[in-house]
C-alpha positions as CSV (number, residue, x, y, z in Angstrom):
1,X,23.8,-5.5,16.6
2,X,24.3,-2.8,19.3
3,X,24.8,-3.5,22.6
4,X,23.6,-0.2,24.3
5,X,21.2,-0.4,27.0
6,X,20.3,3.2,27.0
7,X,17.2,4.9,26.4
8,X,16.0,6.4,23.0
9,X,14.6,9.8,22.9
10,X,11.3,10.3,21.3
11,X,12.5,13.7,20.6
12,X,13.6,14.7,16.6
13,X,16.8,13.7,16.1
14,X,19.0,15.7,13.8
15,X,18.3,13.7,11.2
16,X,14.7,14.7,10.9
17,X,13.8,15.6,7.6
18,X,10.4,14.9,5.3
19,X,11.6,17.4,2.7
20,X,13.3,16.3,-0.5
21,X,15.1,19.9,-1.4
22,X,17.2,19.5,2.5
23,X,20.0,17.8,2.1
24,X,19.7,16.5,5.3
25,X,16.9,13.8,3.8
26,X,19.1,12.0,1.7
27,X,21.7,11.6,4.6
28,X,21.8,7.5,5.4
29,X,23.1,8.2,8.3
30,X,20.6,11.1,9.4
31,X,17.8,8.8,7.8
32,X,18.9,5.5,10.2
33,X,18.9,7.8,13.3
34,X,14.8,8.9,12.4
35,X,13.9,4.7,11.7
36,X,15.3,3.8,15.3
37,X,13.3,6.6,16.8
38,X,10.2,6.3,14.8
39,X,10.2,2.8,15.2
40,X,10.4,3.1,19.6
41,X,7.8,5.9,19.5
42,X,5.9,3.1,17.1
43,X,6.7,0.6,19.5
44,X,5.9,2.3,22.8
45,X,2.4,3.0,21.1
46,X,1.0,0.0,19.1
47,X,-2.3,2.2,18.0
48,X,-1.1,1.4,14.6
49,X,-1.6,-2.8,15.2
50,X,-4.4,-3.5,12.6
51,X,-3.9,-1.7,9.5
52,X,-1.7,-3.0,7.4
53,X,1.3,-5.8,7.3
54,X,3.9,-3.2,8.7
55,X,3.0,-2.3,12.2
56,X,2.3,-6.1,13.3
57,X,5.7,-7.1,11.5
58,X,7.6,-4.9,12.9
59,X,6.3,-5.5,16.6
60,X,6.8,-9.0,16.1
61,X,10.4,-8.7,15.4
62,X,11.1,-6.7,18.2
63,X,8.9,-8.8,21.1
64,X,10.0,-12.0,19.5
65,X,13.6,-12.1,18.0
66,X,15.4,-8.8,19.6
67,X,14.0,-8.7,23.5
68,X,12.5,-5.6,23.0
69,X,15.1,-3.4,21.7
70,X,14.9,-1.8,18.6
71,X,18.2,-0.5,17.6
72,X,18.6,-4.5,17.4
73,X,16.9,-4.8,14.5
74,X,19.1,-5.8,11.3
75,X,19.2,-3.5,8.1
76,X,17.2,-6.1,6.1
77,X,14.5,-6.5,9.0
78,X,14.2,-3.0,8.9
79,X,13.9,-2.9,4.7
80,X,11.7,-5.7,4.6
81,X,9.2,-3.7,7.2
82,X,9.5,0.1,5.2
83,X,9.0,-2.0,2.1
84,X,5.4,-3.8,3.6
85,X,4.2,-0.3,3.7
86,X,1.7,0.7,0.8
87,X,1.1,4.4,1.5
88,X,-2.7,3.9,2.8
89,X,-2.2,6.9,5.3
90,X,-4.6,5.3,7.8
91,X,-1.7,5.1,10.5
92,X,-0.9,8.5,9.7
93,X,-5.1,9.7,10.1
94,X,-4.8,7.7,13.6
95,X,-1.5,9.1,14.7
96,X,-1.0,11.6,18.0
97,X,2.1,12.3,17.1
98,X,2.3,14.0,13.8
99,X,3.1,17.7,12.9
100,X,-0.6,18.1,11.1
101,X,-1.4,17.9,15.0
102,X,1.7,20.4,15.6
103,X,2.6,17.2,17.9
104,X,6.8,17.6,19.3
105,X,7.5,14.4,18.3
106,X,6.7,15.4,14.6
107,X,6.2,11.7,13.5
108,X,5.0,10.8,9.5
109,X,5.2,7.6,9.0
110,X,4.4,7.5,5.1
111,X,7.0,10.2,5.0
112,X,9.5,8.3,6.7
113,X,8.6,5.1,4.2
114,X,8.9,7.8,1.2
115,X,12.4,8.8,1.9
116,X,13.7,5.2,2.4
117,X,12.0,4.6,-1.4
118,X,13.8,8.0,-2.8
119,X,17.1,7.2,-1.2
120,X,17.1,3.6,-2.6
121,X,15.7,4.8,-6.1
122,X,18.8,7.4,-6.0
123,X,21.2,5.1,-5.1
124,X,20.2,1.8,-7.0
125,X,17.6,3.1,-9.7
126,X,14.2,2.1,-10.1
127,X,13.6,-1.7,-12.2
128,X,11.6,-1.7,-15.0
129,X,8.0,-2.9,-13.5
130,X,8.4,0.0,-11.3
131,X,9.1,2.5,-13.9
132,X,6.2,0.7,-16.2
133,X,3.9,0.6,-12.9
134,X,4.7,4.1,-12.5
135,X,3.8,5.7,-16.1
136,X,-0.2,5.0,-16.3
137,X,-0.4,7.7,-19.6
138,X,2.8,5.9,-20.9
139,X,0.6,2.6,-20.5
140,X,-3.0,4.5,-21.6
141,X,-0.9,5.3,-25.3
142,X,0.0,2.2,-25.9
143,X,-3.3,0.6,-25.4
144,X,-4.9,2.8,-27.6
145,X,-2.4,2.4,-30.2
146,X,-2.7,-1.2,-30.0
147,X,-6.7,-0.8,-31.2
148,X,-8.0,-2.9,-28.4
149,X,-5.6,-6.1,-28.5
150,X,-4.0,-4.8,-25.0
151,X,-7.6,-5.6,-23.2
152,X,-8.0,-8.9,-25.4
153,X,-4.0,-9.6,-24.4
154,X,-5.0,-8.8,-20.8
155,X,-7.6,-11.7,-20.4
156,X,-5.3,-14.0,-21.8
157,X,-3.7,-16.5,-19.8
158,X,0.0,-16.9,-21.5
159,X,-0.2,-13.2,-21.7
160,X,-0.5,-12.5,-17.8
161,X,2.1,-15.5,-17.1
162,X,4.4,-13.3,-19.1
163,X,3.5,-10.1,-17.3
164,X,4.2,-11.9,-14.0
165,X,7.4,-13.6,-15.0
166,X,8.7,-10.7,-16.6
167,X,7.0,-7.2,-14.6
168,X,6.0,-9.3,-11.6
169,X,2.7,-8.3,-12.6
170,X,0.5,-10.7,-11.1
171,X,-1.3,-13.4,-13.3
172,X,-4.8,-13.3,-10.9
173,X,-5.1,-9.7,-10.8
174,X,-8.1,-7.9,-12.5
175,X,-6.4,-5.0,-14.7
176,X,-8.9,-2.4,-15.7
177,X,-9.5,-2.0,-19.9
178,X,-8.5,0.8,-21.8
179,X,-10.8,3.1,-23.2
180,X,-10.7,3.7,-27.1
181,X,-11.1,7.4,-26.5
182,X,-9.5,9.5,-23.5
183,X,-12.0,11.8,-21.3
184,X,-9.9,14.6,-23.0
185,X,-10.7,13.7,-26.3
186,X,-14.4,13.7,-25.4
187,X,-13.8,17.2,-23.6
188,X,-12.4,18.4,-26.6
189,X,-15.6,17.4,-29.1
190,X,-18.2,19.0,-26.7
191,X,-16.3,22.2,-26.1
192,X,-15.3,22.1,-22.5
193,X,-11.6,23.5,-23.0
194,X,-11.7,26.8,-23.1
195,X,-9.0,28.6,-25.4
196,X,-8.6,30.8,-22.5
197,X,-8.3,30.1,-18.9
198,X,-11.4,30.4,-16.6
199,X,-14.6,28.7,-15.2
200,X,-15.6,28.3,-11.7
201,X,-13.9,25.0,-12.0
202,X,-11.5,23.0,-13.7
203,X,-11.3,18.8,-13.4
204,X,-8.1,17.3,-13.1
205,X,-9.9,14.1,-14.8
206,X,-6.9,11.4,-13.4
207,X,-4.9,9.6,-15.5
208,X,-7.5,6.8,-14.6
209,X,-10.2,8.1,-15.9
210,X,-8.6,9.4,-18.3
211,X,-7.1,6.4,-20.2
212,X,-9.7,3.7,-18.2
213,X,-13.2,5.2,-17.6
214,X,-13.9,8.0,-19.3
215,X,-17.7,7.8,-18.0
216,X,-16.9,8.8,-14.6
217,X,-15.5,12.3,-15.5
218,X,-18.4,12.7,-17.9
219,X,-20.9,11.7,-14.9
220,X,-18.3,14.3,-13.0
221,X,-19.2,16.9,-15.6
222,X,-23.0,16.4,-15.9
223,X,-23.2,16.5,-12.2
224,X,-21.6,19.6,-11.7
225,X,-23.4,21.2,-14.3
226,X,-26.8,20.4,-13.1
227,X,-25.8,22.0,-10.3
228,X,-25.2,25.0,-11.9
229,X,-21.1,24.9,-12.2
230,X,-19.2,26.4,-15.1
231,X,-16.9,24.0,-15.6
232,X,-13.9,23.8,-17.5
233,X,-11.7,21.0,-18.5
234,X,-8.0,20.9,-19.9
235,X,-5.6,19.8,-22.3
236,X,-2.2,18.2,-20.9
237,X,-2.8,17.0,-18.2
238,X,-0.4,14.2,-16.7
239,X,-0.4,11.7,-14.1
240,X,-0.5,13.1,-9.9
241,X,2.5,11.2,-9.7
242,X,1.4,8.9,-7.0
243,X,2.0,5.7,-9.0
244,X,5.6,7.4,-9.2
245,X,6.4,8.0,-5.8
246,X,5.7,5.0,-4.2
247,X,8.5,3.8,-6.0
248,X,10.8,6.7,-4.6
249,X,11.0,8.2,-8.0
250,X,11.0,12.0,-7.4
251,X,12.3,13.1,-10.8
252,X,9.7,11.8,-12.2
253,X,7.1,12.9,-9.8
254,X,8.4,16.6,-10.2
255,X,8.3,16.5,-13.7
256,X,4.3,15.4,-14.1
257,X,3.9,18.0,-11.3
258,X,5.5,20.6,-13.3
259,X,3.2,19.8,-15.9
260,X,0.2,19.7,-14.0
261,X,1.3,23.0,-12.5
262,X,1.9,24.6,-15.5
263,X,-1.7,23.8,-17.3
264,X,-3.8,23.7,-14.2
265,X,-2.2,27.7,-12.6
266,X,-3.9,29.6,-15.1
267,X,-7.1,28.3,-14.2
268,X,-6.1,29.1,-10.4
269,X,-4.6,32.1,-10.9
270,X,-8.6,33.2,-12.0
271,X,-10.1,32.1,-9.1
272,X,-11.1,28.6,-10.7
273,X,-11.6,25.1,-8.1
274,X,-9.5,22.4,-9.1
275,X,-11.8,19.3,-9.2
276,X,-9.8,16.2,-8.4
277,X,-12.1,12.8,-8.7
278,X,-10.0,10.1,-7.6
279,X,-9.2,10.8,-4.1
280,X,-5.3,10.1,-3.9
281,X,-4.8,12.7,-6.8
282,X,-6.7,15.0,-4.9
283,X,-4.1,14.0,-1.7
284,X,-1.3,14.5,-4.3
285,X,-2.3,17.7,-5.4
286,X,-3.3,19.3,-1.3
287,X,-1.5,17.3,0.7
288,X,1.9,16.2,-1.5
289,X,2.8,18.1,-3.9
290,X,3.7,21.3,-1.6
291,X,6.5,19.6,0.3
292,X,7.7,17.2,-3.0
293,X,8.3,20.1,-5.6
294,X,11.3,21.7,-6.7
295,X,12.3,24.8,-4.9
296,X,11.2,27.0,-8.0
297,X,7.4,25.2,-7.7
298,X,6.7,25.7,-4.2
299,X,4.8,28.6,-4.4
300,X,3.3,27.6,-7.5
301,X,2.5,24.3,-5.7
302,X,0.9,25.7,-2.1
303,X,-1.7,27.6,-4.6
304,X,-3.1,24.6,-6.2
305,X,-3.3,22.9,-2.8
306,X,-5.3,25.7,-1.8
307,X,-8.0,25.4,-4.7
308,X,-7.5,21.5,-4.9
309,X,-11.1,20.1,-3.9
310,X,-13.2,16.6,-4.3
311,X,-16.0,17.0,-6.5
312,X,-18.6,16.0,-3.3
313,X,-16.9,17.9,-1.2
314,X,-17.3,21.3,-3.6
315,X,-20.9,20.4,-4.5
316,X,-21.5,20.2,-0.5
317,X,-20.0,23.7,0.1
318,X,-22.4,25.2,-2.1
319,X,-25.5,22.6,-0.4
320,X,-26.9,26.3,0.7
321,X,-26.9,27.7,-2.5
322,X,-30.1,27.8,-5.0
323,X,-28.4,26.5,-7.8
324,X,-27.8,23.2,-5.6
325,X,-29.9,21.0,-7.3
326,X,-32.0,18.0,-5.6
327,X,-34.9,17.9,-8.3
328,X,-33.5,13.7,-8.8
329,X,-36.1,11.6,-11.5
330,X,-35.2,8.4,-10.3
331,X,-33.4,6.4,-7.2
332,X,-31.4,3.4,-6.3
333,X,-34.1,3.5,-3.5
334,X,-33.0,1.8,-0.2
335,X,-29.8,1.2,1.4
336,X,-26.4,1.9,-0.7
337,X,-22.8,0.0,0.7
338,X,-20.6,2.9,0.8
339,X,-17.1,2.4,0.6
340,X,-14.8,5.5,2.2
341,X,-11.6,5.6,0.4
342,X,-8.4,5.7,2.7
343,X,-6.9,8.8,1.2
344,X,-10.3,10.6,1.6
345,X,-10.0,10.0,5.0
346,X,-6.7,11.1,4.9
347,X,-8.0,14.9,3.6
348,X,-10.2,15.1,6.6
349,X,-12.9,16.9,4.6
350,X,-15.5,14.7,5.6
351,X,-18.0,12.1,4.2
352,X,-19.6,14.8,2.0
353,X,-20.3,11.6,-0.8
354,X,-22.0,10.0,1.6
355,X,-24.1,13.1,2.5
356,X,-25.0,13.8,-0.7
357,X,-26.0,10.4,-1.7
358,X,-28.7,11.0,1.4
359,X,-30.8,13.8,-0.9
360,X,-31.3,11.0,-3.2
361,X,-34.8,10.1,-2.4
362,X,-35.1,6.8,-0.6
363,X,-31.2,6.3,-0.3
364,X,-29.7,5.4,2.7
365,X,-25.7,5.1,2.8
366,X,-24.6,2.4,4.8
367,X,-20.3,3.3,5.4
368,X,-17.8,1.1,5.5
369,X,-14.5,2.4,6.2
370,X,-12.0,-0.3,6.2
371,X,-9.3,-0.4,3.9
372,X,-9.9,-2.1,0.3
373,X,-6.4,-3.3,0.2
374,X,-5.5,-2.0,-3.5
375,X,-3.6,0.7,-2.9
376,X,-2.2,2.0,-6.3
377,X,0.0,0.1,-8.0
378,X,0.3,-2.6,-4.6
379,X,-2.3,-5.2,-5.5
380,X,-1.2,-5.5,-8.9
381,X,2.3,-6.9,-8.0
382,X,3.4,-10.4,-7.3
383,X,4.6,-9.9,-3.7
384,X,1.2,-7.6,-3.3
385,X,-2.1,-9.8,-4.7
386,X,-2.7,-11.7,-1.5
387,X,-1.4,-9.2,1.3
388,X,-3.5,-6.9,-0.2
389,X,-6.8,-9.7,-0.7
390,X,-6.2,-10.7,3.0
391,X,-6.1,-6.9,4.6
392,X,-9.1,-5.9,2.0
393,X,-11.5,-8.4,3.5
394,X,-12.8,-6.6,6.0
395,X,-14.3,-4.1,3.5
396,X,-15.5,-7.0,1.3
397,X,-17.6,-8.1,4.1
398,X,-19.0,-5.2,5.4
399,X,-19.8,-4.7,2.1
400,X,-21.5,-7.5,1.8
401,X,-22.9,-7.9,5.4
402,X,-25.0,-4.3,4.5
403,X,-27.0,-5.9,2.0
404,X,-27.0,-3.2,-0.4
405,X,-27.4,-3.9,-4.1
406,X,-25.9,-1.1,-5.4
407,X,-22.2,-0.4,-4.0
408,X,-20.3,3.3,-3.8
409,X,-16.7,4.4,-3.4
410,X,-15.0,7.3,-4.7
411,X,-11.7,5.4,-5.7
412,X,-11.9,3.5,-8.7
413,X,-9.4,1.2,-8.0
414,X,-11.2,0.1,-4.9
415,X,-13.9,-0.7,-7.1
416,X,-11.9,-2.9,-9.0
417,X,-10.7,-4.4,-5.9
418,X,-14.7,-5.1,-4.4
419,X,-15.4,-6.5,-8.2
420,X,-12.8,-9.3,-7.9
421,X,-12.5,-10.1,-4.2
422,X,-16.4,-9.5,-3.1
423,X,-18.3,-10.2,-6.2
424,X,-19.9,-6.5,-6.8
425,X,-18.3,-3.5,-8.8
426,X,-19.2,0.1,-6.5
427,X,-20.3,2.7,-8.6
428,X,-18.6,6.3,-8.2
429,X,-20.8,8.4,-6.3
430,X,-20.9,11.2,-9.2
431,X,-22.0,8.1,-11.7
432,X,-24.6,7.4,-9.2
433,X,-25.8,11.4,-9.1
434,X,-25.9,11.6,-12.5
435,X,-27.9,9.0,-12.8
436,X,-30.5,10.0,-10.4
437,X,-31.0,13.4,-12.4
438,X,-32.3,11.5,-15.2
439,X,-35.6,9.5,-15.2
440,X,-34.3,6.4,-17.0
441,X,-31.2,6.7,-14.6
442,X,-32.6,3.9,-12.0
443,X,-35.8,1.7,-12.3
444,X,-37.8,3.5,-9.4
445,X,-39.5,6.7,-10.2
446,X,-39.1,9.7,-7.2
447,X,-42.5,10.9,-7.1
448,X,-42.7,14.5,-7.8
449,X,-43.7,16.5,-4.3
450,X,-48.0,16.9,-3.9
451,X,-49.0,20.3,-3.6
452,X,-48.0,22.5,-0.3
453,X,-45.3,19.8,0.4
454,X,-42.4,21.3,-0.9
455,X,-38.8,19.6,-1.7
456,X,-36.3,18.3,-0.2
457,X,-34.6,20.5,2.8
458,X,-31.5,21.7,1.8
């Protein structure tokens, strides 16, 4: 344990690096000289106290066991803190110090926790329930090729004690089904991929609702299209990569990029949007991929950050347009719980869900915006379950406290997390759209307008 009573500099030190293609960010030694600054800049502020396991653990090891000094913190205090860390972003969205704020200090917290993952994956590999955790198509294949058993297998009790004593999986956790059919298939039968590139839009579906809920990316479609938006769909498609690199795996995480950059650039390249429904793809493809790529990509990369967008946020830019569409035949009626995603907030594009669920006749959007606790792959591990219960329930109350019967979020795995922890299963805002267009969508009726009333201001 060191012994020097100086001061640390908040300053950068020379071992500042968030990029993977420097060489400087797989330095250990360059690496352990950015944790002892981050970690006094972290400690001198304390915004970060209530989000998460990390920030509280780490200022408790420093007030209570090492008098206040952080370079006395052991190698596996400091492990055991980077590993609490599940990549929510919220400390980074509260953060003064960051360079998105062109701050001196140029502090990224999730970064920093990202290139302790990489380094250790690099140097130790990655275990098998990370690599499994990590490949949701790999896992969408096999459950279709097992003709349903994999959902039966899933609600089975022997069957989950294996997954936990073998992956770590845990037993308690509610795992999403498998579709039979992925959204690509469907695209495919209805004639929404195009043998040529173009549309105003293309959807980058997710591997989640491509292998688990194929209905929201057909809501996603419908939606869009009622609104007047050409939209295109496409065939290849592979995971963000997110699942991936929050187990430091950056090979793997380059390659589904790759691939996602190679089928998505053509679409780009003729002026198409790239619709991204679950919000942490959309994060992957803005805010990630353009500093994660290979050198050869980068360019490739900063382009589909540019035309990356969330499907409420696109509908809201055209909100002045005629083609934006409010003519709903049925409503929810009353207030909605809506749940704001954590890497939505990250974007800093707004609440545009939550304003579009207002020209819903009769809808009022109550917001929570609280972490849900899931957090990719984190809630479905052993060590994760009850962390990730205990920092979720806030969210689950506020959810409840509103009252709402009907329940919103963009992120489908929040929704799982609200269906087992808080009784209730959100609806994705595009499901909830859709449904309002059609007159058997919702029990109450919106009453067409009288005469010399007019619509809904736009």
């Amino acid at each position: 344990m060191s012994t020097d009573t100086g001061l640390i500099s908040y300053s950068p030190t020379d071992g500042l690096s968030y990029d993977p293609n420097d060489p400087v960010y797989w330095d250990a030694t360059g690496f352990a000289k950015e944790v002892q600054r981050v970690f006094e800049i972290c400690n001198g502020c304390r915004l970060c106290f209530k989000f998460c396991d990390t920030f509280p653990d780490l200022f408790a090891l420093i007030d209570k066991k090492h008098g206040g000094d952080v370079r006395r913190l052991e190698r596996s205090e400091i492990d055991r803190v980077l590993d609490t860390c599940f990549q929510c972003k919220l400390c980074d969205v509260n953060c003064p110090y960051t360079p998105r704020d062109g701050h001196t200090y140029q502090l990224d917290f999730p970064k920093l926790v990202h290139r302790h993952r990489a380094q250790r994956a690099r140097a130790r590999g990655i275990p098998l329930r990370d690599r499994l955790l990590a490949n949701p198509d790999g896992a969408g294949k096999l459950a279709r090729a097992s003709l349903g058993m994999a959902n039966v297998a899933n609600r089975v009790r022997l069957h989950r004690w294996f997954l936990e004593k073998v992956l770590g999986i845990d037993r308690r956790k509610l795992l999403p089904d498998f579709a039979p059919a992925t959204f690509e298939s469907w695209a495919e039968k209805t004639g929404r991929i195009p043998r040529e590139p173009g549309g105003e839009v293309v959807l980058f579906q997710t591997c989640y609702v491509q292998n688990n809920e194929p209905a929201i990316g057909r809501d996603t479609v419908d939606v869009l299209e009622k609104n007047g938006v050409k939209v295109s769909c496409a065939r290849g498609l592979a995971c963000c990569g997110m699942p991936a690199w929050e187990k430091g795996d950056l090979d793997s995480v380059r390659a589904q990029a790759k691939q996602n950059l190679k089928v998505l650039l053509p679409f780009v390249d003729r002026g198409a949007k790239v619709i991204a429904i679950n919000p942490t793809c959309s994060l992957m493809l803005r805010r990630e991929y353009p500093g994660l790529v290979a050198a050869e990509d980068r360019d490739a990369a900063r382009r589909l950050a540019a035309a990356t967008m969330d499907p409420s946020e696109f509908l809201w830019s055209i909100r002045g347009e005629s083609r934006f569409n409010t003519d709903f035949k049925s409503t929810p009626g009353g207030e909605v719980g809506y749940h704001t995603p954590c890497h939505l907030r990250a974007q800093a594009i707004g609440f545009r869900s939550r304003d579009l669920l207002k020209k819903i006749p009769g809808v009022i959007p109550l917001p929570v915006q609280e972490c849900c606790g899931h957090d990719g792959t984190y809630a479905m591990t052993v060590e994760g379950f009850e962390p990730s219960a205990r920092i979720g329930r806030k969210a689950f109350e506020g959810m409840k406290e509103s009252g709402a019967r009907i329940w919103a979020t963009d992120c489908p795995l929040a929704a799982l997390q609200f269906k087992q922890h808080a009784g209730i299963k959100p609806m994705h805002p595009m499901s909830i759209l859709a449904r309002a267009y059609r007159e058997d969508g919702f029990e109450q009726k919106v009453e067409p307008p009288k005469d010399g009333e007019g619509g809904d201001a736009k």
